[in-house]
mmCIF file as gemmi writes it, N, C-alpha and C atoms, coordinates in Angstrom:
data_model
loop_
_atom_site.group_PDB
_atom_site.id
_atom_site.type_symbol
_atom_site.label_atom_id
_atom_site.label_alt_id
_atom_site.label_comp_id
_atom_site.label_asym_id
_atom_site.label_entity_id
_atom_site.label_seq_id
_atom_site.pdbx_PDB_ins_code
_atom_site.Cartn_x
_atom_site.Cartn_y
_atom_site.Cartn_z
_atom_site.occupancy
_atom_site.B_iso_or_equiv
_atom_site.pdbx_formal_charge
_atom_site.auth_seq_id
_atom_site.auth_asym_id
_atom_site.pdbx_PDB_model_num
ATOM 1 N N . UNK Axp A 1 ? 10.619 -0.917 4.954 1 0 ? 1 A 1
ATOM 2 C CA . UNK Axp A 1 ? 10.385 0.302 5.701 1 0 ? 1 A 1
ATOM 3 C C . UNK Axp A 1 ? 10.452 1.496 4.773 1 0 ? 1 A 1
ATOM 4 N N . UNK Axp A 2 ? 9.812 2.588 4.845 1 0 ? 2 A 1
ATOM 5 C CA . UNK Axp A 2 ? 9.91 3.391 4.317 1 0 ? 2 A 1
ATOM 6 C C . UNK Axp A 2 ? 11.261 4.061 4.189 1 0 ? 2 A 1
ATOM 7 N N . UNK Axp A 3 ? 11.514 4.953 2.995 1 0 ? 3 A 1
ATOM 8 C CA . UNK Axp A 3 ? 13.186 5.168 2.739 1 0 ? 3 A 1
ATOM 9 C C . UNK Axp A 3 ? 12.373 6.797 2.93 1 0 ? 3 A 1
ATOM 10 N N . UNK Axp A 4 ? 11.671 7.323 2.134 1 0 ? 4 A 1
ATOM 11 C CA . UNK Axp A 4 ? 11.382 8.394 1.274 1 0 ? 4 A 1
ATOM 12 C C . UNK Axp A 4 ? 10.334 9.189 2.165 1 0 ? 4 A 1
ATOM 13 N N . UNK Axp A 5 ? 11.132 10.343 2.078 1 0 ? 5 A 1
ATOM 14 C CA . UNK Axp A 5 ? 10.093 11.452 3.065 1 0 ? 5 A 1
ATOM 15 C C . UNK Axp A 5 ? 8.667 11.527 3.097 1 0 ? 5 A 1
ATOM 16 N N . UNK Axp A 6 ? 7.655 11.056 3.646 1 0 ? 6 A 1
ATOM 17 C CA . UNK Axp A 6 ? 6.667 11.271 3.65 1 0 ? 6 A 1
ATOM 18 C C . UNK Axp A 6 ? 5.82 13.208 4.075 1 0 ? 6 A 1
ATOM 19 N N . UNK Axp A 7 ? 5.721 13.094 2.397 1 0 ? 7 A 1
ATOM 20 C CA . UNK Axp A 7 ? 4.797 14.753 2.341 1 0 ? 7 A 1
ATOM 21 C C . UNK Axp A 7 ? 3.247 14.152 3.109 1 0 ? 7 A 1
ATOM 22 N N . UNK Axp A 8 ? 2.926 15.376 3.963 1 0 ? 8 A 1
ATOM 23 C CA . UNK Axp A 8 ? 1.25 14.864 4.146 1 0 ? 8 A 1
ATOM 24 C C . UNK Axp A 8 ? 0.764 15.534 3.171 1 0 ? 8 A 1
ATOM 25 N N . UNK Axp A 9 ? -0.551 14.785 2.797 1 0 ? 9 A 1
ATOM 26 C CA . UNK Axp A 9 ? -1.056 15.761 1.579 1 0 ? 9 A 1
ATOM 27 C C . UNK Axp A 9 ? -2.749 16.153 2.419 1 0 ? 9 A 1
ATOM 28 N N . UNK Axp A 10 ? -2.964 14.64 2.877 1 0 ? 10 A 1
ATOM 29 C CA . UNK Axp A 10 ? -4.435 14.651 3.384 1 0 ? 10 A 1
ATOM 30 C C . UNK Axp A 10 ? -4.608 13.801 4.421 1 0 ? 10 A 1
ATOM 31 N N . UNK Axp A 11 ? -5.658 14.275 5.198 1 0 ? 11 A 1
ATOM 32 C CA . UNK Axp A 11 ? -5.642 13.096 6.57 1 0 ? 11 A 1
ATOM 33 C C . UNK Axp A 11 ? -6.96 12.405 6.097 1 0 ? 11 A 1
ATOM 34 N N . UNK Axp A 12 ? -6.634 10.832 6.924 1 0 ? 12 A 1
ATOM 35 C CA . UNK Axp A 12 ? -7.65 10.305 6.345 1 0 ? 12 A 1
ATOM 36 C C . UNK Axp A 12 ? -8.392 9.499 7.759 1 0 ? 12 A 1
ATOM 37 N N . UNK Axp A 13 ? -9.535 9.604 7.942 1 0 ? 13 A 1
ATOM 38 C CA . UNK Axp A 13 ? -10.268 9.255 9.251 1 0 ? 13 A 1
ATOM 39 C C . UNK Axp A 13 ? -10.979 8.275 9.076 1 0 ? 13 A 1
ATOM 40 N N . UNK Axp A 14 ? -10.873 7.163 10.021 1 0 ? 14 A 1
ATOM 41 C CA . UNK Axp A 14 ? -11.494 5.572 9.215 1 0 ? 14 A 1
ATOM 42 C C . UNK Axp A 14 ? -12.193 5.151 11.232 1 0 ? 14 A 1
ATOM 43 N N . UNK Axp A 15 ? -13.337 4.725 10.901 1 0 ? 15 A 1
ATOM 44 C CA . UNK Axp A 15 ? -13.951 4.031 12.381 1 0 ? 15 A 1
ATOM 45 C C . UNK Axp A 15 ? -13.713 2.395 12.338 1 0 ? 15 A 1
ATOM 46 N N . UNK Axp A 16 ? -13.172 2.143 12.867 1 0 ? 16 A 1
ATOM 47 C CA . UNK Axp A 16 ? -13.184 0.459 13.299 1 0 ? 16 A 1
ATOM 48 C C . UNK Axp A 16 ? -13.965 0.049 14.008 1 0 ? 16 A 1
ATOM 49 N N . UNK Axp A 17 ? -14.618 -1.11 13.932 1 0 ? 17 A 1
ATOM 50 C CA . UNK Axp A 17 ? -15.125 -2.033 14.857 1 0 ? 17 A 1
ATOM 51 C C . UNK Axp A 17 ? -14.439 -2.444 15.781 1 0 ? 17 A 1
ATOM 52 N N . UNK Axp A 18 ? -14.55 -3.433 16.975 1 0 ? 18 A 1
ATOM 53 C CA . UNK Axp A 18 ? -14.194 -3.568 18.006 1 0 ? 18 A 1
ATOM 54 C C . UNK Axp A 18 ? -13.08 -4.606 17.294 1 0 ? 18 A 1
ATOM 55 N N . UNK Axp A 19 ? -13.73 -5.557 16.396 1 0 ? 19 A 1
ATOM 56 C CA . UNK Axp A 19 ? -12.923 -6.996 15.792 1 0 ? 19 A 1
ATOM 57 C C . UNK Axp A 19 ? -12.338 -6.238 14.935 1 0 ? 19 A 1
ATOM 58 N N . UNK Axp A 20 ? -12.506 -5.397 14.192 1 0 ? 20 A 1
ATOM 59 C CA . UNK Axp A 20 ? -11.62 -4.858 12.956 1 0 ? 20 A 1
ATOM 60 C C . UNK Axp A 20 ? -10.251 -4.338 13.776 1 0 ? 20 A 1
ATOM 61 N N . UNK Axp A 21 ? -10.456 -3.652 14.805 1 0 ? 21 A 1
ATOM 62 C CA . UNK Axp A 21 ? -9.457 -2.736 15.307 1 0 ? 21 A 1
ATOM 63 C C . UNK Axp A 21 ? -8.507 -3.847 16.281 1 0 ? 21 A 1
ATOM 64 N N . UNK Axp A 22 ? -8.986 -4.922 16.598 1 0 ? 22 A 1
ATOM 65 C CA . UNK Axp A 22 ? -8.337 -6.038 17.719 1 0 ? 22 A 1
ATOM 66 C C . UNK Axp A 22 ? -7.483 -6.659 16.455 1 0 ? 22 A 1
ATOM 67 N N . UNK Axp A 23 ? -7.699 -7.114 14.948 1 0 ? 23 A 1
ATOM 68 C CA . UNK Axp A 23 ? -7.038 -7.264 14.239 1 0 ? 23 A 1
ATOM 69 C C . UNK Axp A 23 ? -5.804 -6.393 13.619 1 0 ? 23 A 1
ATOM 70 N N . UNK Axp A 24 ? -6.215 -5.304 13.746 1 0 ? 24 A 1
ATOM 71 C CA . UNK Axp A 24 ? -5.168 -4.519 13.303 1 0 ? 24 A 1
ATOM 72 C C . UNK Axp A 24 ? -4.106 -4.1 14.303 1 0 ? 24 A 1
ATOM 73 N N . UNK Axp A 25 ? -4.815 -3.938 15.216 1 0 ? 25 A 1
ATOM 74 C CA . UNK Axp A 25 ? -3.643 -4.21 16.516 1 0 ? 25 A 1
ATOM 75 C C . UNK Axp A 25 ? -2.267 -5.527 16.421 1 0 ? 25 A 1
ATOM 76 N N . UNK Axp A 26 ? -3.17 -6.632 16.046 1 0 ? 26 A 1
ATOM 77 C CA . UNK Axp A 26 ? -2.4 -8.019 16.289 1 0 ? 26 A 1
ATOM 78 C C . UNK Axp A 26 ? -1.764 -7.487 15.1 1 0 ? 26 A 1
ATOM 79 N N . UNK Axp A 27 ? -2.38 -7.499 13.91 1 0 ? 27 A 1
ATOM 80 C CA . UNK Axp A 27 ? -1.031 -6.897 12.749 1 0 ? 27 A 1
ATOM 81 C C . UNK Axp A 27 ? 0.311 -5.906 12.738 1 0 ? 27 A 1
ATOM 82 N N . UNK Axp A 28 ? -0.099 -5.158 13.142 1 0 ? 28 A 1
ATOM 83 C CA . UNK Axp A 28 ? 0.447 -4.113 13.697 1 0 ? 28 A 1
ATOM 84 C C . UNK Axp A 28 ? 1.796 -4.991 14.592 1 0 ? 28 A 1
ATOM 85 N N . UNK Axp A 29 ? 1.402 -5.152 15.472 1 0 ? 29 A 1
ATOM 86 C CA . UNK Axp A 29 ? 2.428 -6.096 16.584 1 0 ? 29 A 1
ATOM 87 C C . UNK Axp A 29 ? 3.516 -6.79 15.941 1 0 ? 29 A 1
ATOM 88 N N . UNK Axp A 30 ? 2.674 -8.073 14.951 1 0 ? 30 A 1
ATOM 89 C CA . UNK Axp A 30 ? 3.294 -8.937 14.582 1 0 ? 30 A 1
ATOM 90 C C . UNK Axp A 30 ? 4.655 -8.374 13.881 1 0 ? 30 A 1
ATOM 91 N N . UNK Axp A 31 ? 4.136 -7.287 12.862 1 0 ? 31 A 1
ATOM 92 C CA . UNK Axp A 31 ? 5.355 -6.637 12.361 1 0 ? 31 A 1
ATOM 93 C C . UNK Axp A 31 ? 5.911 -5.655 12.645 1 0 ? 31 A 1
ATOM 94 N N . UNK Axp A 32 ? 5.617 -4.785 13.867 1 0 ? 32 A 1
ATOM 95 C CA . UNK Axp A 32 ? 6.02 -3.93 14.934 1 0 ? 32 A 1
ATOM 96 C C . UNK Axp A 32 ? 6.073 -2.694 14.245 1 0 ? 32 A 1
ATOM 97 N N . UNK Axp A 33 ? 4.7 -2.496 13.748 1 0 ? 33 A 1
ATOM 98 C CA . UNK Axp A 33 ? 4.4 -0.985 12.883 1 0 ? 33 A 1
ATOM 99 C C . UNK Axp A 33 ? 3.258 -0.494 13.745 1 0 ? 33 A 1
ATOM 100 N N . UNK Axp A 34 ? 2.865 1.183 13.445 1 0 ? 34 A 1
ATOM 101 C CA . UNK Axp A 34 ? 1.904 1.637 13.909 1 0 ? 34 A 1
ATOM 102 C C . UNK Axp A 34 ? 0.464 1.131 13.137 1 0 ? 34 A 1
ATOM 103 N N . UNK Axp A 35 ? -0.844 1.316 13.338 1 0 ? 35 A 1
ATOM 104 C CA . UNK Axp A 35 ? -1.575 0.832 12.278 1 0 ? 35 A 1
ATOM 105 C C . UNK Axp A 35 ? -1.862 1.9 11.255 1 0 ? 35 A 1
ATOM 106 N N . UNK Axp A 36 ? -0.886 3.028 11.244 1 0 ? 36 A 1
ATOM 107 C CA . UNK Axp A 36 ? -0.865 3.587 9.857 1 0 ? 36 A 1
ATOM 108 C C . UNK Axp A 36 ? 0.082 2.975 9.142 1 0 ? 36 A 1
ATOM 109 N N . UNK Axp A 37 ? 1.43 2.436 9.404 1 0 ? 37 A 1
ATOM 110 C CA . UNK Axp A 37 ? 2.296 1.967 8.925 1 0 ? 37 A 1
ATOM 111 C C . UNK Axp A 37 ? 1.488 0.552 8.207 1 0 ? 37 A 1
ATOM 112 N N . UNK Axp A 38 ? 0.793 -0.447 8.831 1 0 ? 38 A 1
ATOM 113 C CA . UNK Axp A 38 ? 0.07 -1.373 8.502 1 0 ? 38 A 1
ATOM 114 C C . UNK Axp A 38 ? -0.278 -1.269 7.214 1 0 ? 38 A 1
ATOM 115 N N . UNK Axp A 39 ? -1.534 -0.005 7.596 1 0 ? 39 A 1
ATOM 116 C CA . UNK Axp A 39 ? -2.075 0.4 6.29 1 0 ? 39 A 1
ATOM 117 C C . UNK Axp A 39 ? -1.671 0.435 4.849 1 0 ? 39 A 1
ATOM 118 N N . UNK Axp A 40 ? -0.265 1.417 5.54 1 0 ? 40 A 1
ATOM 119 C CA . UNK Axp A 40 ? 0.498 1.673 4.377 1 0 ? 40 A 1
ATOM 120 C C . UNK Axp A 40 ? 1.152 0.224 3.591 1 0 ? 40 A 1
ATOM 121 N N . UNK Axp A 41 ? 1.66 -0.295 4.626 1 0 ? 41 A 1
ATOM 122 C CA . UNK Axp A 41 ? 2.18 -1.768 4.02 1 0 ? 41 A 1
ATOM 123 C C . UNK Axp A 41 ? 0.996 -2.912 3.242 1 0 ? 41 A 1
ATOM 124 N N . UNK Axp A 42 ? -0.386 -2.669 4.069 1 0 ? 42 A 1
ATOM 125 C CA . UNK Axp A 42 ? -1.079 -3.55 2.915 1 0 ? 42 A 1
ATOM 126 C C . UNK Axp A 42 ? -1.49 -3.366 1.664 1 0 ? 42 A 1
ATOM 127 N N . UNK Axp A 43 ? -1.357 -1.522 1.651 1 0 ? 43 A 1
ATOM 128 C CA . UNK Axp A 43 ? -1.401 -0.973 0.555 1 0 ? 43 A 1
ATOM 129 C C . UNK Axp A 43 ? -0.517 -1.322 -0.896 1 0 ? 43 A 1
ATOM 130 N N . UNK Axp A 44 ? 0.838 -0.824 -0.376 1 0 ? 44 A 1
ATOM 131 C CA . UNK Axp A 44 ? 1.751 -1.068 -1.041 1 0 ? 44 A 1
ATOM 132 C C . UNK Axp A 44 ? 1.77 -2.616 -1.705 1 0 ? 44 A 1
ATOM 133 N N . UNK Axp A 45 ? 1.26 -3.904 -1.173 1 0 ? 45 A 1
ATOM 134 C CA . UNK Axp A 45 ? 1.436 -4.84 -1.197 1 0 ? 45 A 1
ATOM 135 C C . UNK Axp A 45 ? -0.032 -5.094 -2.322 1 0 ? 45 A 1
ATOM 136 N N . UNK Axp A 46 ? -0.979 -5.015 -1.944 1 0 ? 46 A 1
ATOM 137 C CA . UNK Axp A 46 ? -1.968 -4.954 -3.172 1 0 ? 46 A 1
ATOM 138 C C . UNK Axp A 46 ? -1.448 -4.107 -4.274 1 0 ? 46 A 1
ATOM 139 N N . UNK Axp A 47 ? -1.034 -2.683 -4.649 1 0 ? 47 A 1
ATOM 140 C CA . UNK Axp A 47 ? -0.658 -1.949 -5.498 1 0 ? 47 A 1
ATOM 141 C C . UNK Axp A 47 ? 0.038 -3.261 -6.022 1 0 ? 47 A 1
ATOM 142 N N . UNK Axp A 48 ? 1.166 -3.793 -5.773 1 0 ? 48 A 1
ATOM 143 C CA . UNK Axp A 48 ? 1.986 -3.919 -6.325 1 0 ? 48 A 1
ATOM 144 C C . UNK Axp A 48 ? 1.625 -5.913 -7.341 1 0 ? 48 A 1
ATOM 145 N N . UNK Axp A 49 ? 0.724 -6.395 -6.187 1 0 ? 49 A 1
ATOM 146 C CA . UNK Axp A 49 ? 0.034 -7.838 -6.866 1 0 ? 49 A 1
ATOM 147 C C . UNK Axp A 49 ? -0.835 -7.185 -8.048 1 0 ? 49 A 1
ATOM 148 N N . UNK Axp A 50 ? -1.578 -5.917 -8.161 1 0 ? 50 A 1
ATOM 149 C CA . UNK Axp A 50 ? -2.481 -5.622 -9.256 1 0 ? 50 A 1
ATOM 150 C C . UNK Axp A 50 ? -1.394 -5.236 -9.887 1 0 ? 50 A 1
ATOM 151 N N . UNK Axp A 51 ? -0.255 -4.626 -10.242 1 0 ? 51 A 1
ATOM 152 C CA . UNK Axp A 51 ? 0.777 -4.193 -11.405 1 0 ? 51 A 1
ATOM 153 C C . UNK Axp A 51 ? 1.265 -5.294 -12.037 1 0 ? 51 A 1
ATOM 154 N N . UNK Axp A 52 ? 1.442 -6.419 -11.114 1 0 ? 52 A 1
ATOM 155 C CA . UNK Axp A 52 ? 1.924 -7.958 -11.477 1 0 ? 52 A 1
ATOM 156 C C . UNK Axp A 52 ? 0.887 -8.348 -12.648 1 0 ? 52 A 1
ATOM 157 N N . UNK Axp A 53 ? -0.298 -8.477 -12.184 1 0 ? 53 A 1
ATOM 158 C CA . UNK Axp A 53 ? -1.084 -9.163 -12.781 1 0 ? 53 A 1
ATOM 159 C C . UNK Axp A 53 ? -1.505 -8.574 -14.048 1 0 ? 53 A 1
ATOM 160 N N . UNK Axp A 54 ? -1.436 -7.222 -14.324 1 0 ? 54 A 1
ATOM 161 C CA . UNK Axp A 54 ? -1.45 -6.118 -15.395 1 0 ? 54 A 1
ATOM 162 C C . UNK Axp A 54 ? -0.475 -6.01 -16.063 1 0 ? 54 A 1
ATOM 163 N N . UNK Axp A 55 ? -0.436 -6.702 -17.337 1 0 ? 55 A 1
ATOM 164 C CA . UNK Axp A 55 ? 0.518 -6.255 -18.109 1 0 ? 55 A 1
ATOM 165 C C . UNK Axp A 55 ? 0.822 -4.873 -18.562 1 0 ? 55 A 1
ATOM 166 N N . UNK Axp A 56 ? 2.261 -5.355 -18.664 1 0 ? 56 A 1
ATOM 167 C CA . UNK Axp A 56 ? 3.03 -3.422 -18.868 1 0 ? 56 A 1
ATOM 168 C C . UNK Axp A 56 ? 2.379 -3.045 -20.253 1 0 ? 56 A 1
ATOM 169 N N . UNK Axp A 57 ? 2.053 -1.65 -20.552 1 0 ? 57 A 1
ATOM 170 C CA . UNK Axp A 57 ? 2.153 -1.172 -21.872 1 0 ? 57 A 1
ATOM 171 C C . UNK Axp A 57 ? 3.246 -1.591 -22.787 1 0 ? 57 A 1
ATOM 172 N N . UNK Axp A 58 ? 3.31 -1.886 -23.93 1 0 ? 58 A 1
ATOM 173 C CA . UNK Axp A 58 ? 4.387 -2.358 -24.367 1 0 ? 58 A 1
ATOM 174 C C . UNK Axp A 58 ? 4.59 -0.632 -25.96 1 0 ? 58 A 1
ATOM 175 N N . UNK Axp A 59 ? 6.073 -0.533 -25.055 1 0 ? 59 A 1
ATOM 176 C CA . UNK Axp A 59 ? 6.336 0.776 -26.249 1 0 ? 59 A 1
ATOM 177 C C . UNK Axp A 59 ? 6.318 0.367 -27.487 1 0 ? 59 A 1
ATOM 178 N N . UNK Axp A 60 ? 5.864 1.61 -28.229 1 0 ? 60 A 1
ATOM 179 C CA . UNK Axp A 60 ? 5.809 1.218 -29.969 1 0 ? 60 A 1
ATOM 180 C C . UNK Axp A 60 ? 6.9 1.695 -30.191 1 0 ? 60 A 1
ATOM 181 N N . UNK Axp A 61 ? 7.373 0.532 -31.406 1 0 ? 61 A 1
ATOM 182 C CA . UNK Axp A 61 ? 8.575 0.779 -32.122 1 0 ? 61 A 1
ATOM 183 C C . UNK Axp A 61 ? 8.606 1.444 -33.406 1 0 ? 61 A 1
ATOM 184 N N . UNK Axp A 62 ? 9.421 1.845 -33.803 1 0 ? 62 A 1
ATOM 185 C CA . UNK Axp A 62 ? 9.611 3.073 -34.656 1 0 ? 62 A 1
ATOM 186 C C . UNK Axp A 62 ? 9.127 2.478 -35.926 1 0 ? 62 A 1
ATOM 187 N N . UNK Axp A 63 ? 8.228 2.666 -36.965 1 0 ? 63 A 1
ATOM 188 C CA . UNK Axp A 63 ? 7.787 2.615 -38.277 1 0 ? 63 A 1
ATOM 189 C C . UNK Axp A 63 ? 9.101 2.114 -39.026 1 0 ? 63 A 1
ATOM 190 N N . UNK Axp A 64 ? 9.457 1.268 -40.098 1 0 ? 64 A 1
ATOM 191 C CA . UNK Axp A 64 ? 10.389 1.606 -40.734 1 0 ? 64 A 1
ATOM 192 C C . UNK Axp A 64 ? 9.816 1.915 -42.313 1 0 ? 64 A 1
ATOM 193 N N . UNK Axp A 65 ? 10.6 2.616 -42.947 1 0 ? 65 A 1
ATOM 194 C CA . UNK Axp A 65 ? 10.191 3.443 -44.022 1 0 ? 65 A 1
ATOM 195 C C . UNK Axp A 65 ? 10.72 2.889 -45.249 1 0 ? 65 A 1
């Protein structure tokens, strides 16, 4: 669940289909979020499989002289 104050920055307006929106409903339910909350959670959940799969920058270490 979210911990951290949500700033709005921008609204974002999306049209569903009849089947797109009957799915997001059932999602929604299953985990007893709004379907912005959804959103937000499938979001977070891809972000975080593409960081997995992306290796970290690895810091450079200091020259020695």
């Amino acid at each position: 669940m979210q911990t951290a104050p949500v700033v709005q920055r921008k609204m974002f307006t999306i049209r569903f289909s009849e089947d797109e929106l009957a799915r997001l409903e059932l999602v929604a339910k299953h985990y007893g979020l709004t379907a912005a909350g959804v959103l937000r959670m499938l979001l977070k959940r891809e972000e975080d499989a593409i960081r997995a799969a992306v290796p970290a920058p690895r810091a450079s270490k200091p020259r020695k002289r």
